[in-house]
C-alpha positions in Angstrom: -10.9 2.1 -19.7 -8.7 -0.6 -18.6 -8.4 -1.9 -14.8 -5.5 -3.6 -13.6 -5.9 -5.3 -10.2 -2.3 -4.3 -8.1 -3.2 -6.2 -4.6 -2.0 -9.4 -3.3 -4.6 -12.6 -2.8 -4.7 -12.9 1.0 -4.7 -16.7 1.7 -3.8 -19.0 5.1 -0.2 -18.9 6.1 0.8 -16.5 3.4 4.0 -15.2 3.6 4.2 -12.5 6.3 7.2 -9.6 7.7 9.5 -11.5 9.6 8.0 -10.9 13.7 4.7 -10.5 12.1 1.6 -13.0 13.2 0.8 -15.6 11.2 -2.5 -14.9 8.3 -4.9 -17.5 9.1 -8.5 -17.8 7.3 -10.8 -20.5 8.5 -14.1 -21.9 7.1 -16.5 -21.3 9.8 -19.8 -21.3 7.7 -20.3 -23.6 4.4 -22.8 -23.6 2.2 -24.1 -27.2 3.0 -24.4 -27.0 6.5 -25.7 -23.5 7.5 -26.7 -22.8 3.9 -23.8 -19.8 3.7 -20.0 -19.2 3.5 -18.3 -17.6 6.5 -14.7 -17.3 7.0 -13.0 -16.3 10.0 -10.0 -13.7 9.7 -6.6 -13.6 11.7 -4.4 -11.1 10.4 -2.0 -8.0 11.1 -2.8 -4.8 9.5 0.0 -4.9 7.4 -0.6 -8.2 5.8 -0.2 -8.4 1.5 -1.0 -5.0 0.0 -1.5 -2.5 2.8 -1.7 1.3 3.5 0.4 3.0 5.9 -1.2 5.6 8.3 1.3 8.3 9.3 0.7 7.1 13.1 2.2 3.6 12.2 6.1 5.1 12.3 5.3 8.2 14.1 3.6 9.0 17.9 2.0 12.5 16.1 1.0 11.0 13.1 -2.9 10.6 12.2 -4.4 7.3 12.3 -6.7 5.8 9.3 -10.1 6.6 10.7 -8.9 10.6 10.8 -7.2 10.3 7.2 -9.4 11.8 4.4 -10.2 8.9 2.4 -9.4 11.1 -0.5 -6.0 10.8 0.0 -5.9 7.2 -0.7 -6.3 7.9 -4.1 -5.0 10.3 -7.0 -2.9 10.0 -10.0 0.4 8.5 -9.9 3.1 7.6 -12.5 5.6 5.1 -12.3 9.4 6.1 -11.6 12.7 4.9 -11.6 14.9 6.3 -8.8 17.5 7.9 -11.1 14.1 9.4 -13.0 13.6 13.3 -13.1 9.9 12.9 -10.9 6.3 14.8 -11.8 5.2 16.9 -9.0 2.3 16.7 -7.0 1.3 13.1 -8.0 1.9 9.5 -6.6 5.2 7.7 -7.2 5.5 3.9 -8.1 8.4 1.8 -7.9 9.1 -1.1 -9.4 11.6 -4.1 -8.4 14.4 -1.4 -7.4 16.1 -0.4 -4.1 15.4 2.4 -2.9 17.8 4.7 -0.8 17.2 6.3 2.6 17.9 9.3 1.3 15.0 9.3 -1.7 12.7 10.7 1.2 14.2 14.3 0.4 13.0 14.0 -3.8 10.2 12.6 -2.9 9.3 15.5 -0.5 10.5 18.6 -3.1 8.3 17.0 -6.0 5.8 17.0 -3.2 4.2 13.6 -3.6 1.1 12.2 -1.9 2.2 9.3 -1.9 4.1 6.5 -3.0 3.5 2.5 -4.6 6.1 0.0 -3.6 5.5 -3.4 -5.3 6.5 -6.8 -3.5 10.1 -7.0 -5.2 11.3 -3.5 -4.2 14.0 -3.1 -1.5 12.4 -0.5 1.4 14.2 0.0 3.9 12.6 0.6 7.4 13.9 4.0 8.1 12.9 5.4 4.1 9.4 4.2 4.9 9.2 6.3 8.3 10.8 9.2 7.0 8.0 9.5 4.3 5.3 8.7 6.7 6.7 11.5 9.2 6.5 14.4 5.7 3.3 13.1 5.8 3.9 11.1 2.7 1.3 7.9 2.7 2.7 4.5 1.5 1.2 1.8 0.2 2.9 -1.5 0.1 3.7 -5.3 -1.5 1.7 -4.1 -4.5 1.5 -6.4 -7.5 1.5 -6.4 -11.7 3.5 -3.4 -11.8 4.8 -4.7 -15.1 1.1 -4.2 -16.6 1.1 -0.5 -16.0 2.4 2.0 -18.8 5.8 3.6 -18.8 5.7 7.7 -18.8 2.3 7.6 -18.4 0.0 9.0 -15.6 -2.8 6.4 -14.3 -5.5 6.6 -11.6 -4.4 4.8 -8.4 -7.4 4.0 -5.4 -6.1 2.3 -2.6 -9.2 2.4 -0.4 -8.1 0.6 3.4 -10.9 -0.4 6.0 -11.8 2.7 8.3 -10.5 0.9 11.6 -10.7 3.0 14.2 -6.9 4.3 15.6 -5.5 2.1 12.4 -2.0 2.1 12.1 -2.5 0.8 8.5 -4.8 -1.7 6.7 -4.7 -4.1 3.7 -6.5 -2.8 0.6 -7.4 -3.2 -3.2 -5.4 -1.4 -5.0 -6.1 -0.7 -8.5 -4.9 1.6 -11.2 -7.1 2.7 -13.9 -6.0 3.6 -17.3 
């Protein structure tokens, strides 16, 4: 079994979505003076690799704390927009753009949800298309070029259970 790490490190000032708050992480604790580490952390809920709840684009969508945490998870494959794509499993892409109109595909093949890694172009109204079929999305994933071609892998992309969350930053791995 191999494990291949897909998330972002979340550091201070990281690059953020333009309009977006700053990331800040502050030592608040150290070892030498309380005798432990604490940190203190600012962030949005879409900051570095993050999970979309279907209420972040849409007023009737559910929000992360009524999501079945089994549906952040299952296996997936990675694509190519001009691919031919497997049914009923999650869909990565890598460093492409991908139309408005891949929502429609995307809902026939009847995925549960799709990977987008940092280099891909998403546009704003693809992303709440999928959300509002009820398609999750998880996004600025990394090391796509570490996972197998025409292969299926386990993906978990497990967020924090934040009550009425629109979305949340996660690990995301894929194990082969």
């Amino acid at each position: 079994m191999k494990i291949i790490d897909l998330s972002q490190s979340l550091y201070h000032h990281m690059p953020v979505y333009p309009g977006d708050p700053p990331v800040k992480i502050e030592q608040i604790h150290t070892l030498k003076k309380e005798g432990w580490r604490l940190r203190c952390l600012q962030l949005s809920s879409h900051t570095g690799t993050h999970v979309d709840a279907f209420c972040h684009m849409d007023k009737k969508g559910k929000t992360l704390d009524e999501m079945p945490v089994n549906k952040f998870m299952g296996p997936a494959k990675l694509v190519k927009v001009s691919d031919q794509f497997p049914r009923e499993i999650g869909l990565a892409f890598m460093g492409q753009k991908l139309p408005v109109e891949l929502w429609q595909r995307i809902k026939i093949v009847k995925a549960p949800f799709i990977l987008v890694d940092k280099d891909c172009d998403f546009p704003v109204e693809l992303e709440r298309k999928l959300l509002q079929e009820q398609v999750i999305t998880f996004t600025d994933l990394v090391n796509f070029d570490k996972l197998p071609n025409n292969k299926k892998f386990m993906f978990y992309g497990l967020p924090l259970k934040i009550k009425d969350g629109d979305g949340s930053p996660v690990r995301a791995v894929a194990v082969l």
